[in-house]
C-alpha positions in Angstrom: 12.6 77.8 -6.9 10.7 74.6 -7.2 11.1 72.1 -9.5 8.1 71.0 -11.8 7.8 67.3 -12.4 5.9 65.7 -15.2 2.7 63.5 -14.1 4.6 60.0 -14.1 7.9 59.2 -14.2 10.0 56.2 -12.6 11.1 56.0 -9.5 15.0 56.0 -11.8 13.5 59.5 -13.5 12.4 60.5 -10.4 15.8 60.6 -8.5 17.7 61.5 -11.5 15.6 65.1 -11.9 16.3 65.5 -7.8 19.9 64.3 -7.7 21.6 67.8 -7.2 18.5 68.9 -5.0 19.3 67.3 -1.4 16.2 69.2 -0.4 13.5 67.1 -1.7 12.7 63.5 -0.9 15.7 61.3 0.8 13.6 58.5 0.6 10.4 56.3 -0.2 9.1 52.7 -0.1 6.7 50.7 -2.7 4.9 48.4 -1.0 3.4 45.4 -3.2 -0.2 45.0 -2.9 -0.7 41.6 -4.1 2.0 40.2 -2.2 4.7 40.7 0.7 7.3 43.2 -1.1 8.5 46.3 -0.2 11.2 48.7 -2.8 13.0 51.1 -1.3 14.6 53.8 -2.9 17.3 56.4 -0.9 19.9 59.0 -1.2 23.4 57.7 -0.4 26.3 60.5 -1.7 23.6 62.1 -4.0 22.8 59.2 -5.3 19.5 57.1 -5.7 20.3 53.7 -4.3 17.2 51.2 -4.4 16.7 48.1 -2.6 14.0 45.3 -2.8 12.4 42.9 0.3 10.4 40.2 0.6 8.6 37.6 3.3 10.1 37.8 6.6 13.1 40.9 6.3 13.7 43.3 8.3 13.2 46.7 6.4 15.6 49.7 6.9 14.4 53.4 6.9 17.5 55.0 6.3 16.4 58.8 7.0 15.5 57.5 10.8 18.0 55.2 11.3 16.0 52.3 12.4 14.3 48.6 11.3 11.0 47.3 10.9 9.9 44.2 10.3 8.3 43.8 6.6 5.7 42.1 7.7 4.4 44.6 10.3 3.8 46.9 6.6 1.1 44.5 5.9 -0.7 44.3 9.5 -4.6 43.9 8.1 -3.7 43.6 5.0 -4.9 40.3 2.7 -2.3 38.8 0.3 -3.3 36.5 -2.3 -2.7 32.9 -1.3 0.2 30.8 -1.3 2.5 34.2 -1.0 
């Protein structure tokens, strides 16, 4: 049975409506589009665990196991200046 979800919630709501359902999203990134920033939110032990990154990190996508560099998220992609 599916669960219904209001319009908006936070990304905190969000994971706390899904925390018994390991079905449904393991994990998912905000990217900042006025500046280099990336959230990431994740399952750990049924829990939502959220990290933030900026400039020149390396970003980690839990659910495949590898690392990107943040940068490479914003390939094309004007920032405003002096970010």
């Amino acid at each position: 049975m599916a669960i219904e979800h209001p319009q908006q919630m936070t990304v905190q709501e969000y994971f706390q409506l899904e925390e018994n359902d390991l079905t449904t999203c393991y994990e998912y990134l905000l990217l900042d589009g006025k500046s280099p920033r990336i959230e990431i939110y994740h399952k750990e032990q049924g829990k939502g665990i959220y990290g933030a990154f900026e400039k020149q990190q390396e970003i980690p996508l839990f659910s495949l196991g590898v690392y990107f560099p943040l940068l490479d998220a914003y390939l094309d992609v004007e920032v405003e200046p002096g970010v």
